[in-house]
Every structure is written in C-alpha cells, then in structure tokens.
MOPAC internal coordinates of N, CA, C and O (Angstrom, degrees):
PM7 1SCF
backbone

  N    0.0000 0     0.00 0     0.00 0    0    0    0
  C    1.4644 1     0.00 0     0.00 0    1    0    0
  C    1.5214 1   108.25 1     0.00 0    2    1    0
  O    1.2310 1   120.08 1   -52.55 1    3    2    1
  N    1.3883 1   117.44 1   127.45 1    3    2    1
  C    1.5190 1   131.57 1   159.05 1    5    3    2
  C    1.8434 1   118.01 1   -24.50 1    6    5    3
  O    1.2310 1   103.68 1   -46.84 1    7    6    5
  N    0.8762 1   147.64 1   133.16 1    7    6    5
  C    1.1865 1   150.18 1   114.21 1    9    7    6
  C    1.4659 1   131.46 1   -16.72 1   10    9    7
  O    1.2310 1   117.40 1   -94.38 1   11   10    9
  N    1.3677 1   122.55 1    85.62 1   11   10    9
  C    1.2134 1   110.62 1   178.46 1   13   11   10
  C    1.3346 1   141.48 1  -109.14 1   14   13   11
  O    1.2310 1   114.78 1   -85.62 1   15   14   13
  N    1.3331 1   127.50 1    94.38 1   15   14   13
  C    1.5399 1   116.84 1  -154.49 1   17   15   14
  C    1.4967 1   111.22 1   -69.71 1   18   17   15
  O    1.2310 1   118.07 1   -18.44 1   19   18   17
  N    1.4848 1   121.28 1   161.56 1   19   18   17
  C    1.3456 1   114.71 1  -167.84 1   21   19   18
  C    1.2549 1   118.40 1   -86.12 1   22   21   19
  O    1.2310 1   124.76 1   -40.07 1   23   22   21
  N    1.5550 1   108.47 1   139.93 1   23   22   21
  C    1.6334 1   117.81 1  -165.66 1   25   23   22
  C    1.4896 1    92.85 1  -149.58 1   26   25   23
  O    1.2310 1   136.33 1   -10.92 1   27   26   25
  N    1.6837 1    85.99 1   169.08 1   27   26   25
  C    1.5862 1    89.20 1  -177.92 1   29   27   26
  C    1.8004 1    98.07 1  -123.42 1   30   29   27
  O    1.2310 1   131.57 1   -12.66 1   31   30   29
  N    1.6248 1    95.26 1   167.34 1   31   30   29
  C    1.9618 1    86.80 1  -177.02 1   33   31   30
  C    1.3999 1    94.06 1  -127.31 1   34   33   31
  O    1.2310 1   116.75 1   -72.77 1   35   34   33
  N    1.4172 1   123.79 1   107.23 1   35   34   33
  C    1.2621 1   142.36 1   150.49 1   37   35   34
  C    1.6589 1   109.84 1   -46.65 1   38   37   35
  O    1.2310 1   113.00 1   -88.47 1   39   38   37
  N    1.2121 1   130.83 1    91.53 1   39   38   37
  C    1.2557 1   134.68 1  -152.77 1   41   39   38
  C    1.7832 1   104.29 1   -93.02 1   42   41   39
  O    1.2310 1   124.68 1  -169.21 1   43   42   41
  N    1.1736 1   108.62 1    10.79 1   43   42   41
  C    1.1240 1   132.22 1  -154.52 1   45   43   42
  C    1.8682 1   103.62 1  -102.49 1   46   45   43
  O    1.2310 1   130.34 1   150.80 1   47   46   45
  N    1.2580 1    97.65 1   -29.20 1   47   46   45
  C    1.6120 1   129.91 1  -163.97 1   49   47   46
  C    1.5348 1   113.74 1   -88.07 1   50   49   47
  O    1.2310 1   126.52 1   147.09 1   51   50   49
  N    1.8000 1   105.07 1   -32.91 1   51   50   49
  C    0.6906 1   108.62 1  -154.37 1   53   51   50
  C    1.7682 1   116.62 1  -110.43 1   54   53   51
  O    1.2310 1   126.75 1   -62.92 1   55   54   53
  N    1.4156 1   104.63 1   117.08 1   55   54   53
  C    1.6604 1   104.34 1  -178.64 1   57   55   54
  C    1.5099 1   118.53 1   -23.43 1   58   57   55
  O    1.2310 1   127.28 1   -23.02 1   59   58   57
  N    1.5381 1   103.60 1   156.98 1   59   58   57
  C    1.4073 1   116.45 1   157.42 1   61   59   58
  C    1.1749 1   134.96 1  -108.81 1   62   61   59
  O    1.2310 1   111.51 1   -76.35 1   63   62   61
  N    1.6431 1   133.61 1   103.65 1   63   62   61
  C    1.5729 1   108.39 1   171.00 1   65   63   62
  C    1.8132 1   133.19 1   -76.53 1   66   65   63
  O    1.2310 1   122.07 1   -15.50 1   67   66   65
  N    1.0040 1   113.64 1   164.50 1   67   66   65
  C    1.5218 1    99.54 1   166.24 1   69   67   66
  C    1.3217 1   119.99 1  -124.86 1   70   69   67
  O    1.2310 1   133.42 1   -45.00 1   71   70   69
  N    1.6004 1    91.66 1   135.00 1   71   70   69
  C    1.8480 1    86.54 1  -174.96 1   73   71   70
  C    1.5286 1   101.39 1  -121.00 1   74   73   71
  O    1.2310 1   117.99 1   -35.06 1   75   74   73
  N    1.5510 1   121.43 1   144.94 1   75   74   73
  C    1.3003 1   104.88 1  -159.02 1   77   75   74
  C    1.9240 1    92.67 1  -104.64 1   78   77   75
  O    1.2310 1   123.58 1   -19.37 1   79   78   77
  N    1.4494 1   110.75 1   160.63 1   79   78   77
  C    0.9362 1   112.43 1  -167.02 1   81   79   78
  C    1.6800 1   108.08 1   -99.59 1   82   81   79
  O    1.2310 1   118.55 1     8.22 1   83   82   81
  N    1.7004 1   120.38 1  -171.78 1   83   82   81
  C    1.7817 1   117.57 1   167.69 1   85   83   82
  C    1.9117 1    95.07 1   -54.66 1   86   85   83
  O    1.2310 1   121.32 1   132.24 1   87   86   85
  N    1.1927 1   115.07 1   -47.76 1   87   86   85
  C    1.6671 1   113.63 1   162.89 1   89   87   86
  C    1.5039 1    97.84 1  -151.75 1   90   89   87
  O    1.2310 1   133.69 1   -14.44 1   91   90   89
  N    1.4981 1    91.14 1   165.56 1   91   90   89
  C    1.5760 1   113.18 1  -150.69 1   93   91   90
  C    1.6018 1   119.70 1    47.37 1   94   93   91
  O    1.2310 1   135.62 1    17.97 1   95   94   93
  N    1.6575 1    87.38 1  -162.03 1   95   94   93
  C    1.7128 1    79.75 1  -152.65 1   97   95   94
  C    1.9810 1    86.27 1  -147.40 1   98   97   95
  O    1.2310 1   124.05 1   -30.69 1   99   98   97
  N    1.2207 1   109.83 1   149.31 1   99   98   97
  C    1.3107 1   131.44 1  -177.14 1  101   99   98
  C    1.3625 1   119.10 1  -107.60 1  102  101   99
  O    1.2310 1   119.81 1   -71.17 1  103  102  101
  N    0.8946 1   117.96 1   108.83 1  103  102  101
  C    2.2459 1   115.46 1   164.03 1  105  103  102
  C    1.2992 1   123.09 1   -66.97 1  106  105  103
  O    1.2310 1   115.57 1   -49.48 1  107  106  105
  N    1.1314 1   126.01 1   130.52 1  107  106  105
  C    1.5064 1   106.49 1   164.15 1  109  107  106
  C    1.6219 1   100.55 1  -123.58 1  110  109  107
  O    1.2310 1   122.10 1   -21.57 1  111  110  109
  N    1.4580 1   113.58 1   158.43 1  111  110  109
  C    1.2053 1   133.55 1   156.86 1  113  111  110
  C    1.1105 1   111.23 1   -91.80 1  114  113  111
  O    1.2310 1    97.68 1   -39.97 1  115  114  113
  N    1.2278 1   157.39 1   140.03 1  115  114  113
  C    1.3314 1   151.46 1   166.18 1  117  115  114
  C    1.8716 1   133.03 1  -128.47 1  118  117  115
  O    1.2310 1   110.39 1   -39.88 1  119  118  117
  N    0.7115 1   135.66 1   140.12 1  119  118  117
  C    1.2244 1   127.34 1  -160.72 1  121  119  118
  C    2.0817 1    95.42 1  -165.99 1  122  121  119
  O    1.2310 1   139.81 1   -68.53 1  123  122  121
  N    2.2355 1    79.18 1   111.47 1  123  122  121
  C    1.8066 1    76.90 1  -171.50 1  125  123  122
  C    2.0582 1   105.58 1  -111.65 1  126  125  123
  O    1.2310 1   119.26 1   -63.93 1  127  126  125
  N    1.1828 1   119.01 1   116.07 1  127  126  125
  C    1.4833 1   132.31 1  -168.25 1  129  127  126
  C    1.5500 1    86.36 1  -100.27 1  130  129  127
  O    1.2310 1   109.57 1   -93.51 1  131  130  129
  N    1.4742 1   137.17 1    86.49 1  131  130  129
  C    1.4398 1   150.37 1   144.30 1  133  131  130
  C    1.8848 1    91.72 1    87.42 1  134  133  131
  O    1.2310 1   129.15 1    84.66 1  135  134  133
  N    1.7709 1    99.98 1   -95.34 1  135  134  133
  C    1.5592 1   102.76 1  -145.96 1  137  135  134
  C    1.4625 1    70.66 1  -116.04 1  138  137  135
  O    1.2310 1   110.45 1  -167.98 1  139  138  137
  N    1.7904 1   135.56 1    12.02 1  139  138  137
  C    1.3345 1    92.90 1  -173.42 1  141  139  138
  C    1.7676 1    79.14 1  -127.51 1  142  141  139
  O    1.2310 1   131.70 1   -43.03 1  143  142  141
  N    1.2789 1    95.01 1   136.97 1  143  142  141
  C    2.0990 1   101.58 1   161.58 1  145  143  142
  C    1.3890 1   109.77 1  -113.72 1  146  145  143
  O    1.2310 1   121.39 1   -24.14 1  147  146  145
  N    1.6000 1   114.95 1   155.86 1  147  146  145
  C    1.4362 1   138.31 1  -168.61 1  149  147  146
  C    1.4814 1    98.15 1  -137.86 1  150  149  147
  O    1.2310 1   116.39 1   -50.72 1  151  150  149
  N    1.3037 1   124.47 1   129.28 1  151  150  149
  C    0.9517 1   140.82 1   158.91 1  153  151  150
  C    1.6081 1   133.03 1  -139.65 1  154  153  151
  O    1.2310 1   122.38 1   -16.21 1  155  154  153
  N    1.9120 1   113.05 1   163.79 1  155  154  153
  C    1.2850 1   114.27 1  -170.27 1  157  155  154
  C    1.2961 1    90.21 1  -125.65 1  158  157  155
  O    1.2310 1   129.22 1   -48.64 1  159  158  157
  N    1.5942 1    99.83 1   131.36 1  159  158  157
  C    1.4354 1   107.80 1  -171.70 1  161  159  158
  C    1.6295 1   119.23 1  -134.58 1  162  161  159
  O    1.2310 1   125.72 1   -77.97 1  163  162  161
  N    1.0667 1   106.61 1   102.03 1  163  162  161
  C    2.0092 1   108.39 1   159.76 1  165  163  162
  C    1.1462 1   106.36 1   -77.87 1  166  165  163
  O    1.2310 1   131.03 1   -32.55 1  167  166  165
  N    1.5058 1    96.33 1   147.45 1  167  166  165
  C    1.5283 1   140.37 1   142.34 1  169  167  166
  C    1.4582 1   127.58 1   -89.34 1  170  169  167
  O    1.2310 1   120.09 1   -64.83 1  171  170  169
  N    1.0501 1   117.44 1   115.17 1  171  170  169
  C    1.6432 1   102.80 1  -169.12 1  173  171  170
  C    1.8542 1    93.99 1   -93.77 1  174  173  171
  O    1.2310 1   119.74 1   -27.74 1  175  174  173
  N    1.2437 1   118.10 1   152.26 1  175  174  173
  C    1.6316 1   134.59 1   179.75 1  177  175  174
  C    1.7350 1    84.83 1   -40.42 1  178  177  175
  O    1.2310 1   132.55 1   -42.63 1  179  178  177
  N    1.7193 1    93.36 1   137.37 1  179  178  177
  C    1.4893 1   105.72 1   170.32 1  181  179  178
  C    1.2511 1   111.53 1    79.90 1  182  181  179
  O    1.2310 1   114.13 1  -173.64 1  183  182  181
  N    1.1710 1   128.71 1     6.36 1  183  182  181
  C    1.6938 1   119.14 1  -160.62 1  185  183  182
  C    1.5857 1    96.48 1   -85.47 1  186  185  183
  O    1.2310 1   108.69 1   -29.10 1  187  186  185
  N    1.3756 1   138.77 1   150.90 1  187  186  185
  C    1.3370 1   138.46 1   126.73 1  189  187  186
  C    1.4710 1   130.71 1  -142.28 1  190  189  187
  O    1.2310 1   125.63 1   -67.25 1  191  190  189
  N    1.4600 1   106.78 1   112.75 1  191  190  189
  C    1.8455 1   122.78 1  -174.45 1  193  191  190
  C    1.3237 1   104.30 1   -17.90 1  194  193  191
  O    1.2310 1   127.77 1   -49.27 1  195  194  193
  N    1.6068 1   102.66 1   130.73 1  195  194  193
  C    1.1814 1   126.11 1  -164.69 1  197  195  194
  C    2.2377 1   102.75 1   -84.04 1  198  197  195
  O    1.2310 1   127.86 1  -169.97 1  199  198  197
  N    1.1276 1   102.47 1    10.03 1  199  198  197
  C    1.3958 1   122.70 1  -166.21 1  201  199  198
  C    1.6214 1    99.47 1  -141.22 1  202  201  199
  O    1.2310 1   129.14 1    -5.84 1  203  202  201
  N    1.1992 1    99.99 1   174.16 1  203  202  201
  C    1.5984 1   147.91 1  -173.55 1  205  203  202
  C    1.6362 1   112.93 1  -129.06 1  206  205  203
  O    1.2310 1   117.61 1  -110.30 1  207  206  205
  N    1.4884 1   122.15 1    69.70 1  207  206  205
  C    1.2592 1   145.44 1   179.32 1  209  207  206
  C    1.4356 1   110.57 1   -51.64 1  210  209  207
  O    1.2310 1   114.32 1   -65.92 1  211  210  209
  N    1.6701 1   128.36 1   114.08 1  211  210  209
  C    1.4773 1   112.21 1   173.74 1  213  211  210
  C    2.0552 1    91.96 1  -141.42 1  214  213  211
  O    1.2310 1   135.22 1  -119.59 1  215  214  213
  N    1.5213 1    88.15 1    60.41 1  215  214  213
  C    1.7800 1   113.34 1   175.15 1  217  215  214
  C    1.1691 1   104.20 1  -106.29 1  218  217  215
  O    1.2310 1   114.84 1   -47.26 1  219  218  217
  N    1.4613 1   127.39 1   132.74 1  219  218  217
  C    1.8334 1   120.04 1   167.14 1  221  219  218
  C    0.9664 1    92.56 1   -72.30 1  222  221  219
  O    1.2310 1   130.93 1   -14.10 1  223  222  221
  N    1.5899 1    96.51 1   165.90 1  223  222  221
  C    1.7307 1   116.59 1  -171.82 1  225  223  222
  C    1.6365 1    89.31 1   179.99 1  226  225  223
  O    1.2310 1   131.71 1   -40.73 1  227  226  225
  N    1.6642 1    95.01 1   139.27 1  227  226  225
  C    1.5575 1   113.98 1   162.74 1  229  227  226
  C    1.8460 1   100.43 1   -98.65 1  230  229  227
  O    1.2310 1   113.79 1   -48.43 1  231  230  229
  N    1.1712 1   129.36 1   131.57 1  231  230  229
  C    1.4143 1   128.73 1   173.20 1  233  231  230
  C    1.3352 1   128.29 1  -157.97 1  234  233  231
  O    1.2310 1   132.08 1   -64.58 1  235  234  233
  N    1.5064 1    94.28 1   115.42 1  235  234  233
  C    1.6411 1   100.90 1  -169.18 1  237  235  234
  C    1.1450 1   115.12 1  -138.90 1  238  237  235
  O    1.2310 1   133.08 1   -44.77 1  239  238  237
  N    1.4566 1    92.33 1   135.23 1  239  238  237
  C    1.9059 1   108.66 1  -165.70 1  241  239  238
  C    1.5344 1   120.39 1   -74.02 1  242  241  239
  O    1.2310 1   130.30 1   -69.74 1  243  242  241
  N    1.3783 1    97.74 1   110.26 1  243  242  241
  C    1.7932 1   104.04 1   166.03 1  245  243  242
  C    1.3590 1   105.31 1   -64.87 1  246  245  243
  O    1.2310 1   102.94 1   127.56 1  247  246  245
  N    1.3241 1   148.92 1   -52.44 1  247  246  245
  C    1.3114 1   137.00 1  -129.47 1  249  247  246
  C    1.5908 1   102.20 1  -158.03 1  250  249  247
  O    1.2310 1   112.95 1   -34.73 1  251  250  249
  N    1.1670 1   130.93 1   145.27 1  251  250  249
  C    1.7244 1   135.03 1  -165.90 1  253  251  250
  C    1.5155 1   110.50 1    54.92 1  254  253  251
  O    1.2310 1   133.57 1    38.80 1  255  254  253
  N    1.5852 1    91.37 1  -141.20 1  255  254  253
  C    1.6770 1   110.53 1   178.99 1  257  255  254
  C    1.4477 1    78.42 1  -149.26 1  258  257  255
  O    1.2310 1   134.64 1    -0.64 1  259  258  257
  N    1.9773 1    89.28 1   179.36 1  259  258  257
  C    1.4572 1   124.72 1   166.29 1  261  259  258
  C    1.2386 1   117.35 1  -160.52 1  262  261  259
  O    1.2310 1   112.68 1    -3.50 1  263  262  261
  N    1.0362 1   131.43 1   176.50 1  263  262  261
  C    1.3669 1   135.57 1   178.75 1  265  263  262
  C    1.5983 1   108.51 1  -120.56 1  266  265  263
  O    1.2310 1   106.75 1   -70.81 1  267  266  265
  N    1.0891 1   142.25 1   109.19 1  267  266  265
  C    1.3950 1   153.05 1   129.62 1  269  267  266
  C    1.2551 1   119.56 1   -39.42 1  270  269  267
  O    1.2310 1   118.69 1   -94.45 1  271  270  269
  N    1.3760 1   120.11 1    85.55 1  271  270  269
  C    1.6854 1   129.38 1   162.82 1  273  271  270
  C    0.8344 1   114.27 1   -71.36 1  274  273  271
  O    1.2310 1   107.38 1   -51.76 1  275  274  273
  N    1.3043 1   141.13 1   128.24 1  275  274  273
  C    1.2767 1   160.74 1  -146.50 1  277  275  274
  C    1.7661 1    93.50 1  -133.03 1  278  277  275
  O    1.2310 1   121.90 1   -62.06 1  279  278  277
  N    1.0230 1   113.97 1   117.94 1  279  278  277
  C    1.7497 1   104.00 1   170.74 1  281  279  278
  C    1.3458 1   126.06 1   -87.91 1  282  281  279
  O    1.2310 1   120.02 1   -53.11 1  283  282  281
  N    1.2003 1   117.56 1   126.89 1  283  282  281
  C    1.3913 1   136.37 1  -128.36 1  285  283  282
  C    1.4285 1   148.79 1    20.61 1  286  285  283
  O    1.2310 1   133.81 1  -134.09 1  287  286  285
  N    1.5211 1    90.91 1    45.91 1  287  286  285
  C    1.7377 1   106.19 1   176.56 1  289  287  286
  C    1.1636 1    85.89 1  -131.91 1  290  289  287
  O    1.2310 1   126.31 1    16.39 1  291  290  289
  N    1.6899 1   105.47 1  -163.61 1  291  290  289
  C    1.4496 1   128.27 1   176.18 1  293  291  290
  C    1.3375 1   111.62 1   -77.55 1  294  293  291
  O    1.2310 1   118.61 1   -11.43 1  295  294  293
  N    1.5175 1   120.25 1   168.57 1  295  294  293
  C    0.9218 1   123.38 1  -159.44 1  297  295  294
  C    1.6145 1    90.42 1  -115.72 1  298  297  295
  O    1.2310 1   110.09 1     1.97 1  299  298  297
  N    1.4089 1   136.22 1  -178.03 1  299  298  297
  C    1.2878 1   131.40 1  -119.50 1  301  299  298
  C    1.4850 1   106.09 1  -173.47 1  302  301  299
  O    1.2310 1   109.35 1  -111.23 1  303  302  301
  N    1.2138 1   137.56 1    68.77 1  303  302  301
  C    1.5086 1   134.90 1  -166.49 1  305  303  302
  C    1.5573 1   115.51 1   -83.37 1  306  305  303
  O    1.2310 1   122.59 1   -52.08 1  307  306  305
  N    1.1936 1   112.64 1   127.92 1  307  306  305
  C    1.3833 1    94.40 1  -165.32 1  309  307  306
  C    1.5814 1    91.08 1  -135.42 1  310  309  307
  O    1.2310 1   119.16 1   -33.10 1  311  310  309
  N    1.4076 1   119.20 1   146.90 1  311  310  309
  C    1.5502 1   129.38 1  -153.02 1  313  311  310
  C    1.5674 1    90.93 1  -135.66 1  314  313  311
  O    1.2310 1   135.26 1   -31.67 1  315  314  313
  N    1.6312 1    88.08 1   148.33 1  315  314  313
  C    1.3941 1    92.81 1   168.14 1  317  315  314
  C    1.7156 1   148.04 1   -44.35 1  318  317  315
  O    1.2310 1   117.51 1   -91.02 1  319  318  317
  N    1.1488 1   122.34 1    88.98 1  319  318  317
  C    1.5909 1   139.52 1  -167.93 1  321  319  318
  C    1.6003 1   107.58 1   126.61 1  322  321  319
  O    1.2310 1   123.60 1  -147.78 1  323  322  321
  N    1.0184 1   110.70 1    32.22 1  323  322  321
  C    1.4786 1   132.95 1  -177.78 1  325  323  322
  C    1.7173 1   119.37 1  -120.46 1  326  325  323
  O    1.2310 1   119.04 1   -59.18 1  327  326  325
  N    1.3065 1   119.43 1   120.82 1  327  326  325
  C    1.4620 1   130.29 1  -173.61 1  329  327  326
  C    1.3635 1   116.13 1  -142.20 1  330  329  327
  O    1.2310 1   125.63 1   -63.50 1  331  330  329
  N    1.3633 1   106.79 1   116.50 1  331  330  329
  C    1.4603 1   123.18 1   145.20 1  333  331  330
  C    1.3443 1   141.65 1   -89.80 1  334  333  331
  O    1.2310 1   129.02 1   -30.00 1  335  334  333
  N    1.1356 1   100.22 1   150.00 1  335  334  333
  C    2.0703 1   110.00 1  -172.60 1  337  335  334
  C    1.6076 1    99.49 1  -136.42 1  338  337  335
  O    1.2310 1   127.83 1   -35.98 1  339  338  337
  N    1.6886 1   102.52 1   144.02 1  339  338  337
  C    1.5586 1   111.08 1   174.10 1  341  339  338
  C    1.8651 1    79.44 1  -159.40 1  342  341  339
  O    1.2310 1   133.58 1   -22.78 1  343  342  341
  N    1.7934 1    91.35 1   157.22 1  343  342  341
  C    1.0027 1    99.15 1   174.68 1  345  343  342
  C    1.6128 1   119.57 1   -91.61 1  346  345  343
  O    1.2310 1   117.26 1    27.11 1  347  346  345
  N    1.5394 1   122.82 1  -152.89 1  347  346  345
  C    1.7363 1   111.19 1   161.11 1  349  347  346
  C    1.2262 1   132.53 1   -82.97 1  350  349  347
  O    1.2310 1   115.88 1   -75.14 1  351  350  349
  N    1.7713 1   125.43 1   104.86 1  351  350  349
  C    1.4784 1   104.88 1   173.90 1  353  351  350
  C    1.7479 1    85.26 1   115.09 1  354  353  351
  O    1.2310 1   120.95 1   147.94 1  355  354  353
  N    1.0627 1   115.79 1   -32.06 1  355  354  353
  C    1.7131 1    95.15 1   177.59 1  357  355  354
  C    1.4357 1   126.40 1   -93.73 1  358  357  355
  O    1.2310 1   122.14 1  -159.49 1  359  358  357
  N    1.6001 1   113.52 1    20.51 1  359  358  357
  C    1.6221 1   102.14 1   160.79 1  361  359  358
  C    1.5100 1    96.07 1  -170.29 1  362  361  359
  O    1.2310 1   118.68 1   -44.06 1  363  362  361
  N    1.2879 1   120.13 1   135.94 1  363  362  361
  C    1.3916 1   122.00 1   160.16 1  365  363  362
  C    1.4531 1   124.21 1   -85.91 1  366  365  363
  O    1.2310 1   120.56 1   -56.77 1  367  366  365
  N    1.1252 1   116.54 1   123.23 1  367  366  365
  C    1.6474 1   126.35 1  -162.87 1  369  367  366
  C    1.7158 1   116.53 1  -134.85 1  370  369  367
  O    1.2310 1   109.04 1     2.78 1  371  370  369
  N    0.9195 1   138.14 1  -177.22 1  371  370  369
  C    1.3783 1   142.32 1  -160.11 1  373  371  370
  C    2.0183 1   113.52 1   168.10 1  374  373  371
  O    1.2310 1   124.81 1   -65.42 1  375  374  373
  N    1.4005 1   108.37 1   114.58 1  375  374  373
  C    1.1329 1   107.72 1  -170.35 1  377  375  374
  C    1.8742 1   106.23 1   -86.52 1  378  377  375
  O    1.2310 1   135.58 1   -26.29 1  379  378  377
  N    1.4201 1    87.45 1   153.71 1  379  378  377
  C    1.7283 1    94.66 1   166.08 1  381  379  378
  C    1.3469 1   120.21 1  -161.89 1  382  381  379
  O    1.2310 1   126.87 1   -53.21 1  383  382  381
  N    1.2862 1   104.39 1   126.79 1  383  382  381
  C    1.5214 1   118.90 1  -168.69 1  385  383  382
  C    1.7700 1   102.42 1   -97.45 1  386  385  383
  O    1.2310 1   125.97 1   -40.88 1  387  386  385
  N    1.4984 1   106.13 1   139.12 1  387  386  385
  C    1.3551 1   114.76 1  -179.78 1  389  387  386
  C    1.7755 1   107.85 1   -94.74 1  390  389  387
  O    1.2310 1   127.41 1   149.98 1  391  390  389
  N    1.2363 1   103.34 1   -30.02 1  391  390  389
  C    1.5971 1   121.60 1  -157.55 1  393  391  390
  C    1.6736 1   112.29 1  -113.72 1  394  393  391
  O    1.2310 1   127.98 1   150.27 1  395  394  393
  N    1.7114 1   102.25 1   -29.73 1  395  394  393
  C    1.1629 1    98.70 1  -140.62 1  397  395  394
  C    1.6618 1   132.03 1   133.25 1  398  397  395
  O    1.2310 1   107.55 1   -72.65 1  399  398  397
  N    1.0887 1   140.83 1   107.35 1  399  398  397
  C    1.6959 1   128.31 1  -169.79 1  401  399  398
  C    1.6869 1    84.53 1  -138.25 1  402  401  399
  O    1.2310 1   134.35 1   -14.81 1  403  402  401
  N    1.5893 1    89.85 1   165.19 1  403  402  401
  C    1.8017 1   123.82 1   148.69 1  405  403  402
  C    1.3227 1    95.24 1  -128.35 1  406  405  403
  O    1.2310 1   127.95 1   -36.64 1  407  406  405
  N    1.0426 1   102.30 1   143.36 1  407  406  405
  C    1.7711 1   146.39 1   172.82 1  409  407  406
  C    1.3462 1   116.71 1  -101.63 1  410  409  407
  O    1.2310 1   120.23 1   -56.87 1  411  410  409
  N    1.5223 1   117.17 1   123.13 1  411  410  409
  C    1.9500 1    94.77 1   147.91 1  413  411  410
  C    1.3735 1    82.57 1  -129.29 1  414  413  411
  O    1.2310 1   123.10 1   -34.46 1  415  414  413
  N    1.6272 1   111.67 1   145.54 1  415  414  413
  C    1.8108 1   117.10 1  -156.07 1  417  415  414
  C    2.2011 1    80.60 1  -146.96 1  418  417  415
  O    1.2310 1   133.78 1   -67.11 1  419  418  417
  N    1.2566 1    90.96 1   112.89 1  419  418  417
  C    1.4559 1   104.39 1   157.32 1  421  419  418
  C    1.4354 1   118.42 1  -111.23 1  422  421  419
  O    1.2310 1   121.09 1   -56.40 1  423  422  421
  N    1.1574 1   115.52 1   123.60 1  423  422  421
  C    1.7699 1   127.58 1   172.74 1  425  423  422
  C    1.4239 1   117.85 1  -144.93 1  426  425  423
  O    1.2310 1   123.08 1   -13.83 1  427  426  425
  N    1.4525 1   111.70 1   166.17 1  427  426  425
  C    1.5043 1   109.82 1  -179.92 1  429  427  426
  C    1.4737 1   108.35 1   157.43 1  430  429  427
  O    1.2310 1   111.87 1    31.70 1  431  430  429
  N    1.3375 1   132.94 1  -148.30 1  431  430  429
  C    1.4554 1   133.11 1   168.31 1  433  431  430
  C    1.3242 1   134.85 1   -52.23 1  434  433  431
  O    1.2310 1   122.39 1   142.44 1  435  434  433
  N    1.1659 1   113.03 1   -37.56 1  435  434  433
  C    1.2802 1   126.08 1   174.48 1  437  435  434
  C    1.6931 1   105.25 1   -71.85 1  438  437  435
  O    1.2310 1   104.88 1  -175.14 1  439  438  437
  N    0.7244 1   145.57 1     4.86 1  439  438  437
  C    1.8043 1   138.15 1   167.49 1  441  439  438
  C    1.6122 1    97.53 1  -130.61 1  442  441  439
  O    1.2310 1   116.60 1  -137.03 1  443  442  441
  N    1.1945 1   124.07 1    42.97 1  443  442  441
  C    1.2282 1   137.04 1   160.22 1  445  443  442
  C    1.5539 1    96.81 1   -80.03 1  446  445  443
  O    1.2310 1   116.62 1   -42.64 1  447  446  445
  N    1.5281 1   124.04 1   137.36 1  447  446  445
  C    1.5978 1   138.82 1  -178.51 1  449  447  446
  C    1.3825 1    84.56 1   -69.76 1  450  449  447
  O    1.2310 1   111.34 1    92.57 1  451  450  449
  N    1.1880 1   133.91 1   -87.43 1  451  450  449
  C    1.3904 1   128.48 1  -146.47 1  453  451  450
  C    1.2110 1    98.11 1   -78.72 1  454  453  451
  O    1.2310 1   113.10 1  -115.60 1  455  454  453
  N    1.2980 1   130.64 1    64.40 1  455  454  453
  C    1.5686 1   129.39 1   136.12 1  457  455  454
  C    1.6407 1    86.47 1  -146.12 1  458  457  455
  O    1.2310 1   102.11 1   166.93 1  459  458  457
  N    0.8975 1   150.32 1   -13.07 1  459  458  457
  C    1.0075 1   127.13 1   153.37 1  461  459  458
  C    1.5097 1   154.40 1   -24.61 1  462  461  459
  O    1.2310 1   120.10 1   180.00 1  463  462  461

C-alpha cells in the first residue's frame, strides 16, 4: 500500500468525466493516490451501467438512492447514509438510479480477493 500524506480534496477543483450509461449517463470526479482511487459520482434519473461490474468498491450514498443488481440474486436498495463494500471477483453488480444518486465510491488494491 502507497503512503499517503494528509491532504484535503476540494471536490470543487476537481474535473468531471462523462461516461454514458445502457441509459443515462454518470459523472465521475476522480482522484487516483497510487493503488487506491476516490471518487464523486452521479447518476443522472434513469441511468443504468452499461456493464456487469465484478471491481471491489466501498460505496456510500450522499444524496438519492440506487439499486445494486446483483446478478442473480436480489437486488439491493441503498438510500442515502447507506454503504456497501465487496471485495474483487466476489459479486457481479450493476448500478441504477431511478431519480438520480451521488456517490462517493473508494476502490483500489486493498479489496483485491487474493489479499484478502
């Protein structure tokens, strides 16, 4: 694991990309510190990942809801002050916003399966 001395992230500073989704479209802020990335993430109303995600990720909603599809389980609503964690390789998932979400989504080396 990286070394990270303490800083602060003016999120304010920091660009947006857009990635478009199966429909709608997502922002990210991004900010990458070695093996670990932090990001701020919208959903615009209607959005759902144009993929089948099987990346760890810690992610917890500032703002709306979403739904976490899980492929072939249940699906997973998670509301604002609400956070999930999985590591790499142990679940395929795909987000979808009905309304709209904010994200802050940390992932990277450390939720690698085989260091687990």
């Amino acid at each position: 694991m990286d070394i990270i001395n303490f800083q602060t992230i003016d999120w304010r500073t920091i660009p947006k990309t857009e990635h478009i989704g199966e429909t709608g479209t997502s922002f990210w802020q991004t900010l990458q510190l070695g093996g670990l990335r932090i990001r701020m993430v919208e959903y615009s109303a209607g959005y759902m990942a144009d993929h089948w995600c099987q990346k760890g990720h810690i992610v917890h909603c500032l703002e709306g809801e979403f739904i976490s599809e899980l492929e072939g389980k249940d699906n997973v609503l998670l509301t604002k002050g609400m956070t999930y964690v999985v590591s790499d390789s142990l679940s395929s998932h795909r987000s979808i916003s009905k309304n709209g979400v904010k994200l802050l989504i940390v992932d990277g080396d450390f939720l690698k399966s085989d260091t687990v």
